[in-house]
C-alpha positions in Angstrom: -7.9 -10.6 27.9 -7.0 -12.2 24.5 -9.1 -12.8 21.9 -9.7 -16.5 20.5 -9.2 -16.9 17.1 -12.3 -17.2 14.7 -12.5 -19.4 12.0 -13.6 -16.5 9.5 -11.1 -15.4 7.0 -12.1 -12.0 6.6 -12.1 -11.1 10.3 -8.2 -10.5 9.6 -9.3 -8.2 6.5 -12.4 -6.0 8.9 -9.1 -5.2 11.2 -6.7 -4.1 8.8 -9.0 -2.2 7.4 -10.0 -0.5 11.1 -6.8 -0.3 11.4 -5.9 1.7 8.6 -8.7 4.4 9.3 -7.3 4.7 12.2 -4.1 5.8 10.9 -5.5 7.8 8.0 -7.4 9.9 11.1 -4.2 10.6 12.6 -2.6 11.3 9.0 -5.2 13.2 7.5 -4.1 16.9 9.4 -0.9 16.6 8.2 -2.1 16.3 5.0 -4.6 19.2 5.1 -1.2 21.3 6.2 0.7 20.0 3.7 -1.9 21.2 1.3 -2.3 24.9 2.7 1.5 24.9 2.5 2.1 24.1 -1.1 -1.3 26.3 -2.3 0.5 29.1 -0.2 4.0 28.5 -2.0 2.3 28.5 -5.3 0.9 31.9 -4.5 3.8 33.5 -3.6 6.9 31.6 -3.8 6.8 29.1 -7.1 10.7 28.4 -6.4 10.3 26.9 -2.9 6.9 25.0 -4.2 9.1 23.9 -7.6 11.2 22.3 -4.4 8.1 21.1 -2.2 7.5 19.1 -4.9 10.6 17.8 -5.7 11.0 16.8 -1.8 7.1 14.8 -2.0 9.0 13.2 -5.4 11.9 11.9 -3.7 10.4 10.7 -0.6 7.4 8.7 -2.2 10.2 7.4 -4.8 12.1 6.1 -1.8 8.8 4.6 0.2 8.4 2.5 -3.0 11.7 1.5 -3.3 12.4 0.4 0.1 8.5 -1.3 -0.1 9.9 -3.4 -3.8 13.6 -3.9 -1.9 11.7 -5.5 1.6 9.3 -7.5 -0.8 12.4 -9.1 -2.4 14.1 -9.8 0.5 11.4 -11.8 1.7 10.9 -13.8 -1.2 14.4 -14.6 -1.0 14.2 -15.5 2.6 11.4 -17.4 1.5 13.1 -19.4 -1.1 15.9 -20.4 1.2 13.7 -21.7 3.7 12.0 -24.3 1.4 15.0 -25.9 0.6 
């Protein structure tokens, strides 16, 4: 069954938005885990937590980067098709 378009502009935003919950749900035990893991390390290994952290560094560096490298990709793309 598909769903006809509306002519409200912020029906788009209500779904991302449900959406995203959706994920954060399925996210969020990870998170608590991750959490127990790095107040356990902190305790009684500081070493592998001084690494923990370093891990969390790298990976949300390279989210970001590949997020800023995809943006400017499409603005190039974006360029090249209006001219």
């Amino acid at each position: 069954m598909k769903h006809k378009k509306s002519s409200n502009p912020n029906d788009n935003i209500y779904h991302t938005i449900v959406k995203n919950r959706k994920i954060d749900r399925m996210i969020m035990p990870f998170e608590a885990v991750y959490c127990v893991w790095l107040i356990i390390t902190l305790v009684l290994n500081f070493k592998l937590f001084a690494y923990s952290i370093d891990a969390q560094f790298v990976l949300i560096s390279l989210f970001f980067i590949s997020g800023w490298v995809s943006s400017l990709i499409k603005k190039h793309r974006m360029k090249k098709s209006r001219k």
